[in-house]
C-alpha positions as CSV (number, residue, x, y, z in Angstrom):
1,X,0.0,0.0,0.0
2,X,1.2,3.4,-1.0
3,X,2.4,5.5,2.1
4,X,0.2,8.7,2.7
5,X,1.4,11.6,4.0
6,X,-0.8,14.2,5.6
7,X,0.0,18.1,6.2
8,X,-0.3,19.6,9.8
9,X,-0.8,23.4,9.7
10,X,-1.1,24.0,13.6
11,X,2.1,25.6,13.7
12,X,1.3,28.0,10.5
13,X,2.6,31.4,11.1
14,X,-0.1,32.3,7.9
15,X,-2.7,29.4,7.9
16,X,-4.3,30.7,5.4
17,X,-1.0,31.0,3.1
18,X,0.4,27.5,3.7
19,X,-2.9,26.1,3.0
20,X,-3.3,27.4,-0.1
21,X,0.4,26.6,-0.7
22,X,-0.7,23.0,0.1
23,X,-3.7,22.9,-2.0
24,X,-1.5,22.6,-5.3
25,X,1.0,20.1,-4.0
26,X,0.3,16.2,-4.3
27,X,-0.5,16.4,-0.2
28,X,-2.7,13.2,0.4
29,X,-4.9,15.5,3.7
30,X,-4.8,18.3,5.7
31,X,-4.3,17.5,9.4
32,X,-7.0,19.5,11.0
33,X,-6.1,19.6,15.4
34,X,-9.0,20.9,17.0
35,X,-8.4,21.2,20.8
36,X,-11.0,22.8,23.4
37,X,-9.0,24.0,26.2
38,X,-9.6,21.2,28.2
39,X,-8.4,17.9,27.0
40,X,-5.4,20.1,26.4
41,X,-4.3,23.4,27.7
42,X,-4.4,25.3,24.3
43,X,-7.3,26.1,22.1
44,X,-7.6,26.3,18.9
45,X,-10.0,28.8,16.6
46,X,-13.7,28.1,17.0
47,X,-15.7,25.6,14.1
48,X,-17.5,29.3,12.7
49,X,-13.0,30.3,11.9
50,X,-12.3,26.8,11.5
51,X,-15.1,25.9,8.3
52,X,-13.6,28.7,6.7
53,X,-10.7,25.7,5.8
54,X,-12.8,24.9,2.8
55,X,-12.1,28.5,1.2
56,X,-8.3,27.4,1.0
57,X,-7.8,23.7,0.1
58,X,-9.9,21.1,-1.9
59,X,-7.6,18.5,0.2
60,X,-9.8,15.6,2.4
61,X,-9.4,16.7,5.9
62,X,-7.9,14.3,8.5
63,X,-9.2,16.0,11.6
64,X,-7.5,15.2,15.7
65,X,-10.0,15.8,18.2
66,X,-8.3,16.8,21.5
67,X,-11.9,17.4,23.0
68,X,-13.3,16.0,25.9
69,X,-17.1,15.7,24.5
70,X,-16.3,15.3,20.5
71,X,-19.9,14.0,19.6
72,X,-21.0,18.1,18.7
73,X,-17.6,18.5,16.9
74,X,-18.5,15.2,15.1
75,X,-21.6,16.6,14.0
76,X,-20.1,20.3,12.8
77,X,-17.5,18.7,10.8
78,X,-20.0,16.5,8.6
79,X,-20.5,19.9,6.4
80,X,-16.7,20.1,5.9
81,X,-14.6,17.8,3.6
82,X,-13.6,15.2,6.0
83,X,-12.2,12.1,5.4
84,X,-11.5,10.2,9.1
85,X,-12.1,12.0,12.4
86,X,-9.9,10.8,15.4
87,X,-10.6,10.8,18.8
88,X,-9.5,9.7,22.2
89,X,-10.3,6.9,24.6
90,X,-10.4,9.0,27.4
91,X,-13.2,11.1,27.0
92,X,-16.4,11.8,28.7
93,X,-18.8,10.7,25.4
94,X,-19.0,7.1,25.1
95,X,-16.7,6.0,22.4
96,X,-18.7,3.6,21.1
97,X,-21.8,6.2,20.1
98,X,-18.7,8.5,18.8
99,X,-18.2,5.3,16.7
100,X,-21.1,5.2,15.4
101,X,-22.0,8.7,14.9
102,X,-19.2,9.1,12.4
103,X,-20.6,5.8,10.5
104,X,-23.8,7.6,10.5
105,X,-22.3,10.7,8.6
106,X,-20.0,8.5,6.5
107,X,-16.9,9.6,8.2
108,X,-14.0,7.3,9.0
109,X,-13.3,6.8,12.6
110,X,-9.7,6.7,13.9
111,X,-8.4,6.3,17.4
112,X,-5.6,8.4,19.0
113,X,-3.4,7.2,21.7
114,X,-1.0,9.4,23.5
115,X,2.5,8.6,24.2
116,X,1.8,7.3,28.3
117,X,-0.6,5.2,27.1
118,X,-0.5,1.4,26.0
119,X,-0.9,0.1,22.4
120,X,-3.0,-2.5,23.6
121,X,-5.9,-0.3,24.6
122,X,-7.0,0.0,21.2
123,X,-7.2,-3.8,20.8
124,X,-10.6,-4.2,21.5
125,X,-11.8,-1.6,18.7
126,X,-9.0,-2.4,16.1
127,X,-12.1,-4.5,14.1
128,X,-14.3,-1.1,14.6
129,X,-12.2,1.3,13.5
130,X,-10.3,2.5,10.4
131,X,-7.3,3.4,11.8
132,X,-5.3,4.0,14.8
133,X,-3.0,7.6,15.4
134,X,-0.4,7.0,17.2
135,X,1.1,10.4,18.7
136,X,4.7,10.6,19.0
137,X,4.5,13.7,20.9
138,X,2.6,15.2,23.9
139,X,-0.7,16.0,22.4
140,X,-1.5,19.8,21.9
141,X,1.5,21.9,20.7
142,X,3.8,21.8,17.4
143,X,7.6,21.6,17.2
144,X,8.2,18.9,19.8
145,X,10.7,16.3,19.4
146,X,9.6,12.9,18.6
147,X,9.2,10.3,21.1
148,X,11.3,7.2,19.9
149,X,9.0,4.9,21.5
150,X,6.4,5.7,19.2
151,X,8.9,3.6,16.5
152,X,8.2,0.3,18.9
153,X,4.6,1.1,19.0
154,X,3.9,1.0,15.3
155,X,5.7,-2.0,14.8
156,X,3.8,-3.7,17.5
157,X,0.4,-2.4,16.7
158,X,1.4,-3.7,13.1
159,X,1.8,-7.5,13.9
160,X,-1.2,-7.1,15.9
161,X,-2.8,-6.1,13.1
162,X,-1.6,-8.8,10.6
163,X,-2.0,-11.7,13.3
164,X,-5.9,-10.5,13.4
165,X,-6.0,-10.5,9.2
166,X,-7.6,-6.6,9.4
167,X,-7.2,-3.4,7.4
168,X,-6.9,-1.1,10.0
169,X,-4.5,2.2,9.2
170,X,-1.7,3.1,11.4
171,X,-1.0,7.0,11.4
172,X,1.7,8.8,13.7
173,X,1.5,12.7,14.2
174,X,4.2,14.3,16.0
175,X,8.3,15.4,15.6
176,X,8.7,13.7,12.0
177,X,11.5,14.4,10.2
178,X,13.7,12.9,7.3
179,X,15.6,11.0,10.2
180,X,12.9,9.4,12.2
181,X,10.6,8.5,9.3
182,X,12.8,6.0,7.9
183,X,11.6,3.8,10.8
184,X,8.2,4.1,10.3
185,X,7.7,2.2,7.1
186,X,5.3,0.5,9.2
187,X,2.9,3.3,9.4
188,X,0.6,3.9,6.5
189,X,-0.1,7.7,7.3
190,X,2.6,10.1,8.1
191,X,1.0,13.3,9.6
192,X,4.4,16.2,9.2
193,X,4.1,19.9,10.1
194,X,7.1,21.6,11.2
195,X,9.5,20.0,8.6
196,X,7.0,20.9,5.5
197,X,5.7,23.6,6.8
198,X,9.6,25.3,7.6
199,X,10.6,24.1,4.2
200,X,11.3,26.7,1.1
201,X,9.2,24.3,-1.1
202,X,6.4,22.2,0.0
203,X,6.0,20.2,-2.9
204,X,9.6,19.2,-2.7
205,X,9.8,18.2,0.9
206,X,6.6,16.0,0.7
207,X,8.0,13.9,-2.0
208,X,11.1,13.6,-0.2
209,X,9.2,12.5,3.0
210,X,7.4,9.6,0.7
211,X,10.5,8.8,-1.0
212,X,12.2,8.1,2.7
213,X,8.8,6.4,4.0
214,X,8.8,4.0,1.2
215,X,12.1,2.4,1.2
């Protein structure tokens, strides 16, 4: 399967520049992180700033819901383009009516497990879901630096994955750079912000990001 590499603009001095900037490179989604203040510390724009995404990119959305109740957000984002909503296990709607509720719009579901937290949580929903994202950093800021565990994860969450004959995705969001990714070719989504987004050409970088990923 071809390696998929989706854009991260939290950390977009101009959002609206580097998504248009994104729009006309061969970007497989935008990384939309939504966080409400309380999941995490930071906030980001409300959904009224945040639909107005569709006025710079054509690109499927791969939206990260840092929200403790993401069952509203769930329901605003079915007007935008999105292609998979994650969200985490720790969170005060049940998961399993967040499940559903994104089958019932046609959304993909993913689930997101942050870097404390075991791989084998997200065994009992691997056949639910469409993919898991596995961050590599601490949930809620751009620019960290990437956790090497997160290497071991993916490749165990992979052999779980082929033992049980499914189709689930792995993503990882967090620190990636043209070092790290090499040992991810277990991972079928790369999410990258910084290093495209800090880049003199965006088109260039993402290519070399696949061409690294794919080896």
């Amino acid at each position: 399967m071809k390696k998929k590499i989706a854009a991260s603009f939290l950390g977009a001095k101009n959002a609206g520049r580097a998504l248009k900037t994104l729009n006309v490179t061969d970007i497989d989604y935008i990384h939309v992180d939504v966080m409400d203040g309380k999941y995490v510390k930071h906030k980001t724009m409300p959904f009224s700033e945040l639909s107005t995404i569709t006025y710079y990119t054509e690109k499927r959305l791969d939206v990260h819901l840092m929200v403790i109740k993401p069952l509203k957000w769930i329901d605003k984002l079915a007007s935008l383009n999105v292609d998979c909503i994650s969200v985490h296990l720790d969170i005060k709607d049940d998961i399993e009516k967040v499940i559903e509720r994104c089958k019932l719009y046609g959304i993909k579901i993913g689930i997101a497990l942050n870097p404390e937290q075991d791989i084998s949580l997200v065994y009992p929903y691997l056949d639910k879901i469409h993919k898991v994202l596995i961050m590599s950093v601490n949930p809620g800021k751009s620019g960290q630096d990437f956790i090497l565990e997160s290497i071991n994860k993916v490749n165990t969450l992979r052999k779980e994955i082929e033992k049980r004959k499914l189709k689930t995705l792995i993503e990882i969001d967090g620190g990636v750079n043209f070092l790290n990714i090499k040992d991810l070719t277990n991972a079928d989504i790369i999410v990258s912000g910084s290093t495209i987004l800090k880049s003199d050409n965006f088109q260039d970088t993402i290519a070399k990001l696949r061409k690294c990923v794919s080896k």
